[in-house]
Structure formats: C-alpha cells, structure tokens
C-alpha positions as CSV (number, residue, x, y, z in Angstrom):
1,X,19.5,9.5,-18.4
2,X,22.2,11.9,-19.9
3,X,22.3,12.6,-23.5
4,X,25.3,10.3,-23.8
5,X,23.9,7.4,-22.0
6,X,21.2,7.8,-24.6
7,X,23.0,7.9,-27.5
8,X,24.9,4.5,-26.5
9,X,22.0,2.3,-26.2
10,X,20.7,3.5,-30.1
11,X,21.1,0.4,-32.1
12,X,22.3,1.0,-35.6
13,X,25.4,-1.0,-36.1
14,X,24.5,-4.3,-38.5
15,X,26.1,-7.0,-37.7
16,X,28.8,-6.5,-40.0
17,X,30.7,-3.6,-38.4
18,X,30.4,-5.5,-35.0
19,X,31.9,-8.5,-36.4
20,X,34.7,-5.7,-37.6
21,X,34.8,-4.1,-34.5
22,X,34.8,-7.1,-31.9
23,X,36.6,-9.9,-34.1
24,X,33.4,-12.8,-33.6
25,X,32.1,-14.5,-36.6
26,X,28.6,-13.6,-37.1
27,X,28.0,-17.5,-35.8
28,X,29.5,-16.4,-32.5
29,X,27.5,-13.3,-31.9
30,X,24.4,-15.1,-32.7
31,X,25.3,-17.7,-30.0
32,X,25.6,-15.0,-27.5
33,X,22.6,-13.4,-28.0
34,X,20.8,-17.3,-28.0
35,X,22.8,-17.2,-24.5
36,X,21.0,-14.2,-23.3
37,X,24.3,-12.3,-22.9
38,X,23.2,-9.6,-25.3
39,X,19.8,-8.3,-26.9
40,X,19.8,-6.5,-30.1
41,X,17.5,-4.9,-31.6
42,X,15.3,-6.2,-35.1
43,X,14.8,-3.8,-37.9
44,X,11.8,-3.6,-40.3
45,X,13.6,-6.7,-42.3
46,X,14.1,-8.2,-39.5
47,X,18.1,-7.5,-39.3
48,X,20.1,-7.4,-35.8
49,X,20.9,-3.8,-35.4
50,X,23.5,-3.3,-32.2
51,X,24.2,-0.5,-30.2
52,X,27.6,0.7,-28.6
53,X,26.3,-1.2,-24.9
54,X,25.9,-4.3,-26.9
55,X,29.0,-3.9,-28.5
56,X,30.6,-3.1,-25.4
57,X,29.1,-6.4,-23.7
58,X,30.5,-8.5,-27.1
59,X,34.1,-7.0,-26.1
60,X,33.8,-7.8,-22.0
61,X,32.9,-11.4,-23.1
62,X,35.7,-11.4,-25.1
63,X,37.9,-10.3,-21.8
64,X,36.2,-13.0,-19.6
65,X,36.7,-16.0,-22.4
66,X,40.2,-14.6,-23.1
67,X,40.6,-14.4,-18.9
68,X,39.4,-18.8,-19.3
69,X,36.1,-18.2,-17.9
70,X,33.3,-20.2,-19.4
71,X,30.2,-19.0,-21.3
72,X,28.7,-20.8,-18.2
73,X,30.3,-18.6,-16.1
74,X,29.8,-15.2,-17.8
75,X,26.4,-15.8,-17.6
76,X,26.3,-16.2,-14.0
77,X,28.0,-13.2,-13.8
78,X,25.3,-11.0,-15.6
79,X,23.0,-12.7,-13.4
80,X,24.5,-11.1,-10.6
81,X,25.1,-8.4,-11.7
82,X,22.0,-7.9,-12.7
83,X,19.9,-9.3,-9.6
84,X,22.8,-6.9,-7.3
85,X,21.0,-3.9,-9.7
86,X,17.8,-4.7,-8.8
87,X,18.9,-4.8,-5.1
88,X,20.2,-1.6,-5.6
89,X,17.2,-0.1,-6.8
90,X,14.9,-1.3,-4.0
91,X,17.5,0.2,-1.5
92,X,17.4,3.4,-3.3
93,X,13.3,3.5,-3.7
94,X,13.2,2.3,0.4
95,X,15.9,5.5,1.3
96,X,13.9,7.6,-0.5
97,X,10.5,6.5,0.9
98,X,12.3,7.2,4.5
99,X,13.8,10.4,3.2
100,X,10.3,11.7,2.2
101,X,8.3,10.3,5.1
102,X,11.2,12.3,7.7
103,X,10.7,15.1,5.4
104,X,8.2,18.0,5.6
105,X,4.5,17.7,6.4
106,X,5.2,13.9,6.6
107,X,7.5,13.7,9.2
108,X,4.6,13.7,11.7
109,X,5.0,10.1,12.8
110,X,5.7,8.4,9.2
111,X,2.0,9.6,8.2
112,X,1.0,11.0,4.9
113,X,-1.4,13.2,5.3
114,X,-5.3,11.5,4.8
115,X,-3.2,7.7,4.7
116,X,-3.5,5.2,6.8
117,X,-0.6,3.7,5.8
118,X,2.3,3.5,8.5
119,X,6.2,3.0,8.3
C-alpha cells in the first residue's frame, strides 16, 4: 500500500471536524456507523477518531441520500461492493496460482516440485 493510501486510512479527526467538514450532526454520523456504513476508530477515552476514507464514505452517503436513495439502499450497495472485492481478490490469487504453476520449474504438468497436489 503506498505511503498515501496509508496516510488516508490514519484516524485522527474527532468527530467535531467531521461534522465541520461533511455537514451531519454528530446524531447522524453515529447512525451511520450503527448502520455499518462506516467504522471509526476508539481512542484511549474511548472517543471516535475518523480518518480521511471514513470521511470520504460520510460525503458519498451524502451524494447517494442527496441522489433519493435510501439508507437501505446504500447499504446494499457497500455490500456489493464489497462482496465484488472479494471476488476480485480470489480471481487475482487463482491468476496468480496459474501464473506460477505455468512458470519455471512448475510448469512441468501443474506440479510443484515434492507435491502431490494437481491443478
């Protein structure tokens, strides 16, 4: 994960400054994260700290209420997106199990060498 990737998913924004920054009532975000739609993070006292994803995420519900969709339906649509993630990273693992098997002292029939394990 690059350095920038990284730095976005540090929580360290009370809830405060995202109530500044995304225009919900602390009630509101607090609903959404009972919803599942985001996750923050718990300091020592036990305070939601929120990174610049979750802040992000906050805004994109905002979009999809603004757009009439339901909280109902946003949720569904992190589901999908979510389980289409997953399907996407047990394609990627599977093409490169087949890239390493066809590859080098494997390729001999889909063999590892001293397995008995066959594509």
């Amino acid at each position: 994960m690059a350095n920038r990737e990284i730095r976005r998913t540090f929580a360290v924004f009370p809830i405060g400054s995202v109530m500044k920054l995304t225009n919900f009532s602390a009630r509101q975000i607090r609903y959404y994260e009972e919803q599942q739609l985001i996750t923050p993070d718990r300091n020592q006292g036990n305070h939601r700290l929120f990174s610049l994803d979750d802040i992000d995420r906050l805004l994109e519900i905002r979009d999809f209420l603004d757009e009439g969709y339901t909280i109902a339906d946003v949720r569904d649509i992190y589901r999908r997106r979510l389980e289409s993630d997953k399907s996407d990273d047990a394609k990627t693992r599977r093409l490169l199990r087949e890239e390493i098997l066809n590859s080098g002292p494997f390729r001999q029939q889909g063999q590892m060498p001293g397995s008995t394990f066959r594509q």
